[in-house]
C-alpha positions as CSV (number, residue, x, y, z in Angstrom):
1,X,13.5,29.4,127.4
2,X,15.9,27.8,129.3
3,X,17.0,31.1,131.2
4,X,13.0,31.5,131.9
5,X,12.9,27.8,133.4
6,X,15.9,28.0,135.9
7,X,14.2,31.2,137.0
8,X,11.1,29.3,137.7
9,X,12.4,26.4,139.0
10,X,14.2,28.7,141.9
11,X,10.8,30.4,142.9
12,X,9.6,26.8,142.9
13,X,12.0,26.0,145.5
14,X,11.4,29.0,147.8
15,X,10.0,28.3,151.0
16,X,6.2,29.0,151.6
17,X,6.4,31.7,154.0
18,X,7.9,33.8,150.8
19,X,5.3,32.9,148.1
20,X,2.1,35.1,147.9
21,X,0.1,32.1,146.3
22,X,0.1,28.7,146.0
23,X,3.4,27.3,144.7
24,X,2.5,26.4,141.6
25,X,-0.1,29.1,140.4
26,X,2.6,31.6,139.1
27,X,5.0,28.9,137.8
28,X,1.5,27.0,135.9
29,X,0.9,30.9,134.5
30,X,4.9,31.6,133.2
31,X,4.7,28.4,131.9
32,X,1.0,29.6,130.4
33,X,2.9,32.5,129.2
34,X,6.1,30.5,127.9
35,X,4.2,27.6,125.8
36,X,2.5,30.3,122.5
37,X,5.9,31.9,122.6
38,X,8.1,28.7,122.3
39,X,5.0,27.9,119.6
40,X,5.7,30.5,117.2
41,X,9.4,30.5,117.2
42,X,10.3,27.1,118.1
43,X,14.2,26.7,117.4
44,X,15.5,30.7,116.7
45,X,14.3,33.5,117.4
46,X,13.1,34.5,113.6
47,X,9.4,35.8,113.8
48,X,7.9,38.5,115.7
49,X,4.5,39.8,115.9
50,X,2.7,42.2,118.7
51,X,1.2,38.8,120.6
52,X,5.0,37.7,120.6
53,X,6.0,40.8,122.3
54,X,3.3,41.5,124.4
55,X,3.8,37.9,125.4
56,X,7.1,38.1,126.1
57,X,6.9,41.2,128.2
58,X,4.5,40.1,130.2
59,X,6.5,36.9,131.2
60,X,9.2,38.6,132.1
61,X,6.9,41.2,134.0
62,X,5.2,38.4,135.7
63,X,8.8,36.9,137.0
64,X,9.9,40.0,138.0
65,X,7.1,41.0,139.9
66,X,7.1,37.4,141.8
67,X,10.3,37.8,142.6
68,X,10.7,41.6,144.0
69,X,7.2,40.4,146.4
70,X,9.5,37.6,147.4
71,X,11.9,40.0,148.0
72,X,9.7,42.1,150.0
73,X,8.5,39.5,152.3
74,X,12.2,38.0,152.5
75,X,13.0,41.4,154.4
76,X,10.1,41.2,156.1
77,X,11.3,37.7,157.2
78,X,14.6,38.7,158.3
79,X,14.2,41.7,159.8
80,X,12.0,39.9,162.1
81,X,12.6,38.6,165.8
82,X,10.3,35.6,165.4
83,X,12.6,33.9,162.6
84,X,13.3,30.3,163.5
85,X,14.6,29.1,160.1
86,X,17.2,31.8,159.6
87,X,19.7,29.1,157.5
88,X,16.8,28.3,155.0
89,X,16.0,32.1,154.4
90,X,19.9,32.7,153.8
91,X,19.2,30.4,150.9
92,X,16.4,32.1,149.7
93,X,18.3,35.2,149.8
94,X,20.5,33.4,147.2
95,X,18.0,32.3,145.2
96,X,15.8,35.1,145.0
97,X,19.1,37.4,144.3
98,X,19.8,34.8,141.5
99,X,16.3,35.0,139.7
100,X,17.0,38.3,139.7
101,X,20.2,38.5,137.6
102,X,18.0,36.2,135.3
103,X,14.6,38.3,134.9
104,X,16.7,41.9,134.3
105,X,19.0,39.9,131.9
106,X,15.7,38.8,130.1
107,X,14.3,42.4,130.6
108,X,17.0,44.1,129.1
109,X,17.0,41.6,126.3
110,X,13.7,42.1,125.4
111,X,13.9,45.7,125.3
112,X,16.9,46.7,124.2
113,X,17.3,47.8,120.3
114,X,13.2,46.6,119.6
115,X,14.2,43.1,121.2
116,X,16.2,39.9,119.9
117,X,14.0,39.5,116.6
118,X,14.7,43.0,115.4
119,X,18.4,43.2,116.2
120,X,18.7,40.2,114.0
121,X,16.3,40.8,111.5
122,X,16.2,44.4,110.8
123,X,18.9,46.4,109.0
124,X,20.7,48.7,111.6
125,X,19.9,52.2,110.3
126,X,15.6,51.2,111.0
127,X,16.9,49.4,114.3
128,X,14.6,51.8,116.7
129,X,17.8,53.5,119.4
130,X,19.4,52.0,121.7
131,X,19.3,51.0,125.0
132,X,22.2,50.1,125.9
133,X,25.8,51.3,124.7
134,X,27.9,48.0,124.3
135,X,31.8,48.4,124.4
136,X,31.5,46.7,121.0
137,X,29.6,49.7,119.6
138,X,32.8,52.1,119.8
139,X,35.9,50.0,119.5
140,X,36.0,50.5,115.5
141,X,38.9,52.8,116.5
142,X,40.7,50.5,118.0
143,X,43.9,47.8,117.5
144,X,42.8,45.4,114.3
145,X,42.4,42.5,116.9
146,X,39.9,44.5,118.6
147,X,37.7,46.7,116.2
148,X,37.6,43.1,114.1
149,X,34.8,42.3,116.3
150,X,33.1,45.9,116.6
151,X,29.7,46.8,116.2
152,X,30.5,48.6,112.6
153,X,32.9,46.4,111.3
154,X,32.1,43.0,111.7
155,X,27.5,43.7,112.8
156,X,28.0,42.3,115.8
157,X,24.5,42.3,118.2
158,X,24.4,41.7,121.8
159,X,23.5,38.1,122.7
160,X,21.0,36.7,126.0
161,X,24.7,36.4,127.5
162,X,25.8,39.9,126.8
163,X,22.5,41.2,128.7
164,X,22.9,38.5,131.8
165,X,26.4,40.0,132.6
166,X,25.0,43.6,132.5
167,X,22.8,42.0,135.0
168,X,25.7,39.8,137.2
169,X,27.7,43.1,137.0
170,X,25.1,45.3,138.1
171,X,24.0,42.9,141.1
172,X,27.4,42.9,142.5
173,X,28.5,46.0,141.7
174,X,25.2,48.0,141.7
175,X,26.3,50.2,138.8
176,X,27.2,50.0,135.1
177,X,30.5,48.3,134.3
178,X,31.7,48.5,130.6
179,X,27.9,48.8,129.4
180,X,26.0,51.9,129.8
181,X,22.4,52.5,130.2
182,X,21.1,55.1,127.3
183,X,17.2,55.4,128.2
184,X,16.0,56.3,130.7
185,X,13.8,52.9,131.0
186,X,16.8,51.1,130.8
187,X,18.7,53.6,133.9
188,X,15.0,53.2,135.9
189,X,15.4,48.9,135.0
190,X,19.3,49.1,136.0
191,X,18.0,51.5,139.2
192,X,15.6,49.2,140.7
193,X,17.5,45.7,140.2
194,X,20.7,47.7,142.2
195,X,18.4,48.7,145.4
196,X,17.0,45.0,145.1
197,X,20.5,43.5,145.1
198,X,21.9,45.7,147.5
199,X,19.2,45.2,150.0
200,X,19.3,41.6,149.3
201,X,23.2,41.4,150.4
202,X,23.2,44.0,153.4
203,X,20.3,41.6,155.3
204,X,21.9,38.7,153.9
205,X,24.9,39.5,155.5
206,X,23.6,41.2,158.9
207,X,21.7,38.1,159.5
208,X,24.7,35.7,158.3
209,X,26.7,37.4,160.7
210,X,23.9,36.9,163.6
211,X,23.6,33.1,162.7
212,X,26.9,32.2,162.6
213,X,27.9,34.2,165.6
């Protein structure tokens, strides 16, 4: 919830020449989206039913798509010769690159393994496979200090955190770090948030450079 109200709150404070609508007719329908889902698991993450997921998904879907238009028209913006407010758009940039990070963090959450209610609440042999191969899930081999906190030994599950710095990692170094992508949703999800980072720095800093000269 909280990760899905920061990302909000930063399209919020985009400038209007980004936004496709109104300001506040997305965030009024994430927050739509976010109140039934808060409802039926109100302090963990315990109960899931196919409203919950299709819920879920589509939040995530609707903040993703806001955010990649944003992204669209931020090039648009930049690329232009008419742009008198280049400073503001730098900031943008940063925001919009930052909401992204978020909503693939959240995506990869949700999808990964059934989603957060199934890694935690289903035994691991009917866990459906995964998307994701976590550095966790093959240091059982490893020193005792280490294979203490492996995936076989000790049952550990990725956390929200665990999937944002899959995200931070891939939006700075647009590729996989220590976490690999198994599926190929989650390599077509890792594809697309690389392209959208990596166009979102190379204008940033072409412009930046332009400004500040």
């Amino acid at each position: 919830m909280a990760a899905t109200l920061v990302a909000i709150s930063l399209y919020l404070l985009l400038p209007q020449q980004l936004l496709i609508t109104p300001r506040y007719v997305l965030p009024a329908l994430e927050c739509a989206l976010l109140v039934p889902l808060v409802a039926i698991n109100p302090r963990r993450l315990t109960r899931q039913t196919r409203a919950f997921r299709v819920l879920s998904l589509t939040l995530v879907a609707v903040i993703a798509a806001s955010n990649l238009l944003a992204l669209g028209t931020l090039v648009h913006e930049l690329v232009s010769a008419e742009v008198k407010d280049g400073r503001a758009l730098l900031v943008a940039a940063l925001q919009i690159w930052l909401t992204n990070i978020i909503v693939f963090g959240l995506a990869y959450w949700e999808l990964d393994r059934g989603g957060p209610v199934s890694r935690t609440q289903v035994p691991r042999e009917d866990l459906p496979l995964a998307d994701f191969r976590f550095s966790q899930d093959e240091n059982d081999d490893a020193v005792q200090e280490v294979s203490d906190g492996a995936s076989k030994t000790s049952d550990w599950v990725p956390t929200l955190m665990d999937y944002l710095y899959v995200s931070v990692t891939n939006s700075t170094a647009f590729s996989p770090t220590d976490t690999m992508p198994l599926s190929s949703r989650a390599k077509f999800l890792m594809s697309v948030e690389s392209v959208a980072a990596l166009l979102t720095s190379l204008l940033v800093i072409a412009r930046a450079v332009s400004i500040l000269h």
